[in-house]
N, C-alpha and C positions, 0 to 999 in steps of 0.2 A: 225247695229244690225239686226238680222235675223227675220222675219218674221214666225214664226213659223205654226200661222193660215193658212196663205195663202199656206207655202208650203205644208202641212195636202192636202188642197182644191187640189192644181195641183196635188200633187201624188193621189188622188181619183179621178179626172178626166179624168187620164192617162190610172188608171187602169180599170175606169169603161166603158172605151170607148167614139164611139162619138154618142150613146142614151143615155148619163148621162142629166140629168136635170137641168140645168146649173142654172135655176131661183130655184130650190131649195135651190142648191149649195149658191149659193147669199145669199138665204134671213135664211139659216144657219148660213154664214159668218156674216149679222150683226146684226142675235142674240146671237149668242158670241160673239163680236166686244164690243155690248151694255153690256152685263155682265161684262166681262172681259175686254174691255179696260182702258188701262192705269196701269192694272195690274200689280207685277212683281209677276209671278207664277213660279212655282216649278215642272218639266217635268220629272218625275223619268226615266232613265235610264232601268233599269229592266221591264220587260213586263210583270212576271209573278212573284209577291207581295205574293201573297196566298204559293206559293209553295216556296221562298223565309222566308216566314213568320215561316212556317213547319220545316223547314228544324234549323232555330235558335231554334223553340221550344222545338225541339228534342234534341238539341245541349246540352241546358239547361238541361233538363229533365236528359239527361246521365252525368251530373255532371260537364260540362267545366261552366270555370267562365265567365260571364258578359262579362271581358275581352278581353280573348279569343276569342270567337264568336262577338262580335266588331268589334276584328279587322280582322276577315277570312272574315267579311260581308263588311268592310267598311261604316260602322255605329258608333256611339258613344253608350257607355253602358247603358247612359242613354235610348237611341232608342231599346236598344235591353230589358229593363226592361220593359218599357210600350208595347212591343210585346209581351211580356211574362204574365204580368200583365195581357194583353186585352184577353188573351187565354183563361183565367177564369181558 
């Protein structure tokens, strides 16, 4: 299974060069490690939730059902009601 932490760490040390702070980096790793080990978490795919979020609201708001916007989002209806819901 994939290491997800770690690969996070290497592509930020890649990117940040060789002045990255590497004892930071470390003592980052096993304060999520401490949290979150043993964890199974949930890594959403989408970067951008908020505009994601928008875009179903509107969806709703112009009259498509539950449904519909479900499945253009790849969500279940229920996921797309408590989006809706939370919009106030």
């Amino acid at each position: 299974m994939a290491d997800p932490i770690a690969e996070l760490l290497a592509r930020l040390r890649a990117r940040l060069g060789p002045g990255v702070d590497v004892t930071a980096l470390g003592e980052v790793e096993r304060e999520v490690r401490s949290r979150w080990g043993g964890q199974w978490i949930y890594v959403s795919a989408r970067a951008d939730v908020q505009a994601r979020n928008s875009q179903i609201i509107t969806a709703v708001l112009r009259g498509e059902s539950l449904r519909e916007v479900a499945r253009r989002f790849g969500l279940s209806r229920r996921q797309v009601e408590r989006i809706v819901s939370n919009a106030g």
